[in-house]
N, C-alpha and C positions, 0 to 999 in steps of 0.2 A: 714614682712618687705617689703616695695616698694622700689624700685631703679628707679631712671631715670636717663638716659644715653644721652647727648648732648651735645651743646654747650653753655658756660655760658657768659654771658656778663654781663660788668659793666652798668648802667644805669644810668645817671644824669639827674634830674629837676635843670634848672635854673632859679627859679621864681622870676619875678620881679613886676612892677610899668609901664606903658606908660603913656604917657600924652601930647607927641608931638611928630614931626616928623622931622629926621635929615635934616639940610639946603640943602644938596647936595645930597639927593635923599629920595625918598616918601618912605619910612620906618619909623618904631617906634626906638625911645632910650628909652633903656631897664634899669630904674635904682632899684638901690633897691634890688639886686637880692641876693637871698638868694640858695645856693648850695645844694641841697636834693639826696643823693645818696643811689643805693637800689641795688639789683641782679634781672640781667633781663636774658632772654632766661631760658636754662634748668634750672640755679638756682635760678629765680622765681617761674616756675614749683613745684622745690622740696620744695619750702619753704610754698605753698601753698598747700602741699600733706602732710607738716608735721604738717599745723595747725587742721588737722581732729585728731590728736593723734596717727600715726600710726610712727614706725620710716623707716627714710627715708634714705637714701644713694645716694647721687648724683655721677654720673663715669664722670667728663669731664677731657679735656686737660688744665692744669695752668700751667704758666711760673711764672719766678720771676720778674717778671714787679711790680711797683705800683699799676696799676689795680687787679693785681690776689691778691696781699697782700690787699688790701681794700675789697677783695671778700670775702677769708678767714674772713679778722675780721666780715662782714655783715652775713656770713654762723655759725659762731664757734655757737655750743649751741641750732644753730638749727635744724640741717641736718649732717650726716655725711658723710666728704668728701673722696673720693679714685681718688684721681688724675693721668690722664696719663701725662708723662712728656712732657711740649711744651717748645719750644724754639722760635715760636714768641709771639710776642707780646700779649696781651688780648684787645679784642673787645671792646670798648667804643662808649656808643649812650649818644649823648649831648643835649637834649631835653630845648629851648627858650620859657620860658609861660611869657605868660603876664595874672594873675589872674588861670582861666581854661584853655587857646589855648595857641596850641602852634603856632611859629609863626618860627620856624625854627629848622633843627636839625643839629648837628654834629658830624660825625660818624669818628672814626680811629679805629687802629689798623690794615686795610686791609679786604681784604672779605674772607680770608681761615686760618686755623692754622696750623701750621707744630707742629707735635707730634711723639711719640714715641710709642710703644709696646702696648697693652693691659694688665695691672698687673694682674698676677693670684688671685689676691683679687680681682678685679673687675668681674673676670668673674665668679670667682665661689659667689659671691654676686648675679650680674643678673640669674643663675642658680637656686640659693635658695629662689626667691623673690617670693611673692606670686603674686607678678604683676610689672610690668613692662612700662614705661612712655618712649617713644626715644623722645625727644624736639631737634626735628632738627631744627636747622639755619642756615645750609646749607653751613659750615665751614671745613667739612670735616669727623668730627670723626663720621657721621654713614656710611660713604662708604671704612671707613679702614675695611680691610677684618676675623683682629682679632674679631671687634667690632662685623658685623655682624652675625661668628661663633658663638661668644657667645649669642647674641640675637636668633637665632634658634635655640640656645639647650636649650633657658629658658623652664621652667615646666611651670611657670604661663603665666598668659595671657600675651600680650604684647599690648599694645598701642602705635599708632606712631601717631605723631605730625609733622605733614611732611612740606616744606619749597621748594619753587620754584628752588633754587637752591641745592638742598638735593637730599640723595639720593632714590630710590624704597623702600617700608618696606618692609622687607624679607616678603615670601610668610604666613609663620606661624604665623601672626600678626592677633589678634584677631579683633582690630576693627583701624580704623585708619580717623583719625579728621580733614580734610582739611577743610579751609571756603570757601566761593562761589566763589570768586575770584582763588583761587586755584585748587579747583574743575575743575572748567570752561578752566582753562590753562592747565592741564594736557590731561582733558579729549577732547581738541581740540587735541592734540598730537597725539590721541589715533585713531582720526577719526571721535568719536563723533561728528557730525556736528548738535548741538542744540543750537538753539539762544533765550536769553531773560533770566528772574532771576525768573520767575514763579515759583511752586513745582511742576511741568510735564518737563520743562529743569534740573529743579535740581537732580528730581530723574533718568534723564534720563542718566544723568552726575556721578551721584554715582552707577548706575549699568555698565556703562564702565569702570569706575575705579579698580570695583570690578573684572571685569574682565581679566581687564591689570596687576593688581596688582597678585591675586589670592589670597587675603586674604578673610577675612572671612566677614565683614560687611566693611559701610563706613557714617560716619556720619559727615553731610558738616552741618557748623554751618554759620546760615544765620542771621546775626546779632540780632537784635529788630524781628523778626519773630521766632525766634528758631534756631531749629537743625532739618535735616531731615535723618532717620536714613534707609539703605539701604541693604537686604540681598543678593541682586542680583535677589532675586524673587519674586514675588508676590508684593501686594500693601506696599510702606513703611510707614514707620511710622513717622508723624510729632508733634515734642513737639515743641510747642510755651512757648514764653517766657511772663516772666510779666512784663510788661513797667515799665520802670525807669526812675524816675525826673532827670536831669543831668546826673552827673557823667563821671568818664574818662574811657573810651572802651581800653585805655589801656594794657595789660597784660589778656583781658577774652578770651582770646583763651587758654594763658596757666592756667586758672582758669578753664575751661571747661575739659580739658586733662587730667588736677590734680584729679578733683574731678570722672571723669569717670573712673581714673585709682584704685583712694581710694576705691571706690565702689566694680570694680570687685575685686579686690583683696578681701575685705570682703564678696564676694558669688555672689554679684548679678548678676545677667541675663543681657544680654548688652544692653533692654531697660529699665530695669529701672533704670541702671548705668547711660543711655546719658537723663534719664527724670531728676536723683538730680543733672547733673550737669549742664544742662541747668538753673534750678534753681539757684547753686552754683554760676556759672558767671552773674544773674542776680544781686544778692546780693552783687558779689566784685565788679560790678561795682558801685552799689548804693550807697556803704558803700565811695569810693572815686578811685577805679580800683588800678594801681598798687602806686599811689602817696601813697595809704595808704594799702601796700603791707604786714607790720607787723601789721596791727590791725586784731584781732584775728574775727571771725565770728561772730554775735553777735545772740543771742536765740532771735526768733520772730512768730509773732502768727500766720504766714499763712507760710508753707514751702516754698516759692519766697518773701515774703516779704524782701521789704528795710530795710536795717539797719536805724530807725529814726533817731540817732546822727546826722548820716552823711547826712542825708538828709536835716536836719534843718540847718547844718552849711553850707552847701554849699549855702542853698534858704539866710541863713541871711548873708553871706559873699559876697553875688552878690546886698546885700542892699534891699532883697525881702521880701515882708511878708505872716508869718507864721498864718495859720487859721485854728484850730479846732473845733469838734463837735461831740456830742456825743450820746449815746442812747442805747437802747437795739437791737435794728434790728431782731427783730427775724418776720420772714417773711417778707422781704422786699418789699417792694409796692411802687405805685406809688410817694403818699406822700413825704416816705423817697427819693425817686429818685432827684422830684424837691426841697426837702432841700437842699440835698447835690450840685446838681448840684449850686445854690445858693449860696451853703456857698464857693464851689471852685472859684468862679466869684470875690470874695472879695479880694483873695490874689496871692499870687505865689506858693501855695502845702496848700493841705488838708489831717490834720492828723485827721481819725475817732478813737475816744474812743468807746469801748462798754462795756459793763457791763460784768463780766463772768458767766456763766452758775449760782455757789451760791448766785452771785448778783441779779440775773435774780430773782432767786427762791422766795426770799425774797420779792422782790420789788410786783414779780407779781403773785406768788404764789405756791403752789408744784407742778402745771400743765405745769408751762412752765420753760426753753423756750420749744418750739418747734423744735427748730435749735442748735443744739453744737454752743459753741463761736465758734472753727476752723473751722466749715463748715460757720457759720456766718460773720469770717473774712474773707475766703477766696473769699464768693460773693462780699461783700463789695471791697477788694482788683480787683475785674473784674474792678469794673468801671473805667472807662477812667478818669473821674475827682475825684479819690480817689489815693493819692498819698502814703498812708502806714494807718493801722490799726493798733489798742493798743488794747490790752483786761485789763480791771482792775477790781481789786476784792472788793472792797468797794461798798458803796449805795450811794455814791458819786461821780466826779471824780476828787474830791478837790486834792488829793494827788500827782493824773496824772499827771493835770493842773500844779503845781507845779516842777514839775518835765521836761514839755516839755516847758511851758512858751510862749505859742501863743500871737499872738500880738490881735490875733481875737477871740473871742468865741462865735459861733455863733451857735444859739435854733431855732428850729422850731415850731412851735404852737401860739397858744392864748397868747403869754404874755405880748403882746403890753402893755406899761406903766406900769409893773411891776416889781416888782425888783427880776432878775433873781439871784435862790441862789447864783453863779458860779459867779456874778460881781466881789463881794468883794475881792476875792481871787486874780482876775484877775487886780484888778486896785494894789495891790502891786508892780507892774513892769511895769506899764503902760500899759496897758491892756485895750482892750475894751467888752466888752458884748453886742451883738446884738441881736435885733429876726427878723426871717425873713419869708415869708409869707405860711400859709402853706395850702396843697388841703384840703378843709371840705370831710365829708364823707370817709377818709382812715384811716383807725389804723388796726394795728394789732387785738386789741380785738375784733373788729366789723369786720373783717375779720375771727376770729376765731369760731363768735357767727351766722354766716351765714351758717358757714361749717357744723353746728350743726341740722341747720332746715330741 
């Protein structure tokens, strides 16, 4: 069982339509707007802790407001609630997009809760958890002194998720998740006096922390760079992240907390809990961040890999085109480099197919591949103009193609004026098949048959 203990907030998208600008001052009119409501703060946290399959129990303060009744219903079925009794109001963030941006927000409810007691179910919940998530937002309920109590006598680890205006994690906190910007404001507090966003200020800033705090690690999550993870000693540890096409940065802080907290709780060691969730928030962001807060994780072929739905919907909904290509990549070369570089030139996201290892077999014979598909997607995935990998199991990728529907299919080689198998398929939905120019002198096989002499 994981618990996390915080403050929950309602969350609105109000997605619209712009297309002009009001008479009486240079702003957008917002029409069209369509109302998308979700749980933000601690109870997106637990809903993202509960989509790994662990069960979950959220501790926060809920009144009987409309807010808190909207919360319940978005919570029921997924998370189980123990609420401390509040008597203000519930927190409401009112988010203005226009398509992806947002373009304004609106916040009520106030910036604290007034609450009551810590329920003896609560606390002996955080007691029995095998790990433990605090998602502060800085409202009050982790500096009540019940709440605290029981966050120090937890057995499991504790994770805290800390908030500018929030309170210290008690000292028995096993690792604790500030980003750069927060990092950076505490640890000027502290004395810290380092300037810049470099990894020598960051680490410099997560060994004060650790300090001032006395907890146990401190992993400052630096957006599109990673996480840098810090013991207080020796050289730290930096996991980089996989670059993601789009998407909304939304909710990956508590995507990262979630998945760090799911981790320890199931055994792992506190680096390779903050390596899967560094992962973890690369993928909720990919997939569409917290706008698509209930779409479940989706299985993919490199462990950072983007969710491709989401990636195609976003590139086709911004009116962008989609371009694939495909092959076996086993031992990638120059060749393959300038294909791809090539076929990304043509659109807005390149999705590579490759062949899977039985495909491979078949095609090329019992000797190869050389390379596992997953080590072969995961090179593929390095590159800067490779926007998500597919492995697929046919001698084909007729099925793929069918399936992802690229507006582009684009070959490398000799096939100038020939008819590429993959057109036919392709021009079903308006499709193009292209070839495009490729280096003489590189293959794999003649690569393989050198390594031989």
């Amino acid at each position: 069982m994981i618990v996390v203990v915080g403050d929950a907030l309602l969350d609105v998208d109000l997605i619209g339509t712009a297309s002009r600008l009001t008479p009486d001052a240079p702003v957008p009119v917002v029409e069209d707007v369509e109302t998308r409501e979700r749980p933000g703060g601690a109870a997106l946290a637990a809903v993202l802790a509960a989509q790994s399959g662990a069960e979950v129990v959220l501790v926060t303060p809920l009144g009987d407001d409309a807010g808190a009744d909207r919360l319940r219903e978005l919570l029921a079925d997924r998370v189980r609630l123990i609420e401390i009794p509040a008597t203000s109001g519930t927190a409401v963030k009112q988010r203005i997009r226009v398509g992806d941006h947002s373009v304004a927000r609106l916040d009520s409810g106030g910036t604290s809760t007034t609450f009551g007691a810590l329920p003896a179910a609560a606390a002996q919940a955080i007691g029995d958890a095998a790990a433990v998530l605090v998602a502060d937002y800085g409202r009050g309920t982790t500096s009540a002194p019940d709440v605290r109590a029981a966050l120090s006598a937890a057995r499991g680890p504790v994770v805290w998720d800390p908030h500018p205006r929030g309170a210290d994690p008690v000292p028995s906190t096993r690792l604790v998740t500030p980003n750069g910007a927060e990092a950076a404001r505490v640890a000027a507090a502290t004395g810290c006096e380092v300037t810049g966003d470099g990894l020598a200020a960051v680490g410099a800033r997560a060994q004060a922390l650790i300090a001032h705090w006395g907890v146990g690690a401190v992993a400052v999550t630096i957006g599109a760079r990673g996480a840098l993870l810090s013991y207080g000693e020796g050289a730290p540890m930096v996991v980089p992240a996989t670059p993601v096409a789009g998407g909304d940065p939304c909710g990956a802080g508590d995507s990262f907390a979630a998945a760090v907290t799911v981790a320890l709780a199931g055994g792992a060691v506190t680096g390779e809990a903050v390596t899967s969730a560094v992962a973890a928030a690369g993928a909720f962001v990919g997939r569409g961040g917290a706008t698509a807060w209930d779409a479940a994780p989706a299985a993919t072929a490199g462990p950072a890999a983007p969710d491709v739905a989401a990636l195609l919907q976003r590139v086709r909904s911004a009116g962008g085109t989609v371009v694939a290509t495909g092959g076996c990549f086993d031992l990638l070369h120059a060749g393959h480099v300038a294909t791809l570089r090539a076929a990304r030139g043509l659109g807005d996201c390149l999705v590579v197919c490759i062949n899977s290892d039985d495909s491979v077999r078949r095609l090329k014979g019992p000797t190869r591949p050389l390379v596992t598909a997953a080590d072969r997607a995961r090179v593929l995935e390095a590159l800067e103009f490779v926007d998500a990998v597919v492995v697929f199991d046919e001698d084909t990728p007729t099925q793929v193609l069918e399936q992802l529907r690229p507006d582009v299919w684009a070959k490398g080689g000799d096939y100038a004026g020939a008819d590429l198998p993959e057109a036919a398929v392709l021009q079903t939905w308006g499709g193009q098949a292209v070839v495009l120019p490729y280096l003489d002198g590189h293959s794999t096989t003649a690569l393989v048959e050198r390594s031989r002499v």
